[in-house]
C-alpha positions in Angstrom: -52.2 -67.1 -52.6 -54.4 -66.3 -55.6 -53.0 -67.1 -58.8 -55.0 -65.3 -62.0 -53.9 -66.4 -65.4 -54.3 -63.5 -67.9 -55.8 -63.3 -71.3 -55.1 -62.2 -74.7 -56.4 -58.6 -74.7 -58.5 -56.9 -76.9 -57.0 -55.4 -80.1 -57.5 -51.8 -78.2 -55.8 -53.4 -75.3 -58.6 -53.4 -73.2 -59.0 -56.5 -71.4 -62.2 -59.3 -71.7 -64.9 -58.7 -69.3 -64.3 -62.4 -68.3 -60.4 -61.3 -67.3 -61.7 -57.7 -65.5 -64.7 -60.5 -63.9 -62.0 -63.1 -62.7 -59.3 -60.1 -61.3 -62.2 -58.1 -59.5 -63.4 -62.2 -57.4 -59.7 -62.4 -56.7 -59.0 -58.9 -55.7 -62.1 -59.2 -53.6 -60.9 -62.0 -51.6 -57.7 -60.8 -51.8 -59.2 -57.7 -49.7 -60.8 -59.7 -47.0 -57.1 -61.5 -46.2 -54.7 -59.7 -45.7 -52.0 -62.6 -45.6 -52.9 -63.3 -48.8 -50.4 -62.6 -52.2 -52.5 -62.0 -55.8 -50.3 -63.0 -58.6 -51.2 -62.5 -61.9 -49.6 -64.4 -65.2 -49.4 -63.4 -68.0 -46.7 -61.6 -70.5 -47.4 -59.9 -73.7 -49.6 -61.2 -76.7 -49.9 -58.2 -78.9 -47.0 -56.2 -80.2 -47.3 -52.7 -79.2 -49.8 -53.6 -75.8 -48.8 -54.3 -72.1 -48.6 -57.5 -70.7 -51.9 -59.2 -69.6 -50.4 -59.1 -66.0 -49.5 -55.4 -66.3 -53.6 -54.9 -67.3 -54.9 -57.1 -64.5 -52.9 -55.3 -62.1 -54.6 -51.8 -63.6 -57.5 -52.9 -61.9 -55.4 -53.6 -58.1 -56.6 -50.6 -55.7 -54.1 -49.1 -53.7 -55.7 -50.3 -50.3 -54.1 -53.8 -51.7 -50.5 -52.7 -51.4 -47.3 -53.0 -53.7 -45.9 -56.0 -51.6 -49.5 -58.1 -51.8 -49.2 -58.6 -55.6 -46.8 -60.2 -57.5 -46.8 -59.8 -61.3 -45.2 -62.5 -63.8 -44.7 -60.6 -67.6 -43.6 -63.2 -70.0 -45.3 -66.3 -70.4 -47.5 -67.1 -73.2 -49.3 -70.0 -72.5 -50.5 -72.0 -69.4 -47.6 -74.4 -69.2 -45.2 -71.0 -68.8 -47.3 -69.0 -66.7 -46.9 -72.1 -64.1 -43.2 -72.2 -65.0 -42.6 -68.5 -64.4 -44.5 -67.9 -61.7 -43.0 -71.1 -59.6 -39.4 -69.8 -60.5 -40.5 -65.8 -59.8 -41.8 -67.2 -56.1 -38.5 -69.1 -55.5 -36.4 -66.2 -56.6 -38.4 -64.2 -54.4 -38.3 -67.0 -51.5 -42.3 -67.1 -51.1 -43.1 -70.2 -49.7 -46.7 -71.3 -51.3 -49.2 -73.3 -48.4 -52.2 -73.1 -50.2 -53.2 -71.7 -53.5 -56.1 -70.8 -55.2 -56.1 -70.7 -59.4 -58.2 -68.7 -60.9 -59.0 -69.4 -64.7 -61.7 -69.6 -67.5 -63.8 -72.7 -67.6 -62.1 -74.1 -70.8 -58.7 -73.6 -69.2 -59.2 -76.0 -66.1 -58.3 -79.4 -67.8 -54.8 -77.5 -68.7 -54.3 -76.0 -65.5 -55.0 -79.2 -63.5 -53.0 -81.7 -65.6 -50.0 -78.7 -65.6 -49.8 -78.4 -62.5 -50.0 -81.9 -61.9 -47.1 -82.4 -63.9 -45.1 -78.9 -63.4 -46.1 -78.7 -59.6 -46.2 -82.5 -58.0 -45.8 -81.0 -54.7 -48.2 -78.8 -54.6 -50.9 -80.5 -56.7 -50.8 -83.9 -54.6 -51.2 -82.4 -51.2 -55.1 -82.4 -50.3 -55.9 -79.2 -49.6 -53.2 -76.8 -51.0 -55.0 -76.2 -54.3 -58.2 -75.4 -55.6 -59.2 -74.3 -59.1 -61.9 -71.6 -59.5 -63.4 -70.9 -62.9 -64.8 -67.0 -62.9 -66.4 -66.0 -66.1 -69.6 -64.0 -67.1 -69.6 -64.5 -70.6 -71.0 -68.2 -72.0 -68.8 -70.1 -74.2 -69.1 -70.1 -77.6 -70.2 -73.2 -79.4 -66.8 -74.3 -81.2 -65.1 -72.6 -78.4 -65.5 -76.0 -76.0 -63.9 -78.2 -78.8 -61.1 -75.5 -78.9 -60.2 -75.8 -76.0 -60.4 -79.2 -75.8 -57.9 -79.6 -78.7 -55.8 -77.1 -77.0 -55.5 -79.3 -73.8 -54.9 -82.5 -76.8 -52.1 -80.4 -78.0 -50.7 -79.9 -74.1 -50.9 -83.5 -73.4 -48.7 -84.7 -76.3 -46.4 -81.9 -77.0 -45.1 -80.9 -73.6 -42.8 -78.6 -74.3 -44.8 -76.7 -76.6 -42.4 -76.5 -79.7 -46.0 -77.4 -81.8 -48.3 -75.4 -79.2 -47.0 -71.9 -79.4 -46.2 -71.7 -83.4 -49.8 -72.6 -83.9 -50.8 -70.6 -81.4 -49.1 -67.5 -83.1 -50.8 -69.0 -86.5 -53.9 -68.4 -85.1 -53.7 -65.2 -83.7 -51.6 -63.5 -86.0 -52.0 -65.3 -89.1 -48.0 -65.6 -89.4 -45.6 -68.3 -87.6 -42.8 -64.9 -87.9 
């Protein structure tokens, strides 16, 4: 299983070249196995756009099939987009063996202590996870500290009731 974590889209509701980047590597591989299931995370981050997964899966070609990928619409943050998508695959009885993540560079810290915490099974077992950063585009300079505060902010408020209010401060300027 590949496991794509979306991104905020663009104000036009075009996705980052770093998102269409990390969906093309995963759809490629996805391509050359076919027992493998792409799932993208991601719900929606801008009033009036799609959900990140419903853009990543723009970019899914036919030749992939309907049943192959998997799409999870609501989270808003790492910790959910584990959360949803371990309770979509249970509802959907998908055993996961392996899995591959699929994230930006400033995003594995996050993933890996989430899923350690979110998915002990999974994470603990040698072999059934690996964590691919994809990006094209180099990170900014403040944008390291960023997301280093961001995985501060994971680490001692776990259930996000600090995370995802500042998170909507900073991207819309409003905590409504």
């Amino acid at each position: 299983m590949y496991f794509v974590h979306g991104e905020r889209l663009c104000g036009d509701g075009e996705m980052t070249q770093d998102f269409s980047v990390r969906m093309g590597w995963a759809i490629k591989c996805a391509l050359k196995n076919p027992n493998i299931l792409l799932v993208i995370s991601g719900g929606v981050t801008r009033a009036g756009l799609p959900s990140e997964a419903e853009a990543g899966a723009v970019l899914v070609p036919f030749a992939l099939g309907a049943r192959r990928v998997l799409l999870e619409e609501k989270s808003q943050s790492t910790r959910q987009n584990i959360i949803f998508v371990k309770a979509l695959l249970h509802d959907e009885d998908i055993a996961v063996d392996s899995m591959v993540v699929v994230c930006i560079p400033g995003q594995l810290d996050r993933a890996k202590y989430l899923f350690h915490e979110l998915w002990p099974e999974l994470f603990e077992t040698p072999g059934r996870i690996e964590f691919r950063t994809i990006t094209i585009e180099r990170q900014a300079p403040g944008e390291w500290l960023f997301h280093k505060l961001l995985f501060l902010l994971t680490y001692i408020d776990p259930n996000e009731k600090l995370f995802l209010p500042v998170r909507k401060l900073i991207f819309t300027g409003s905590f409504k």
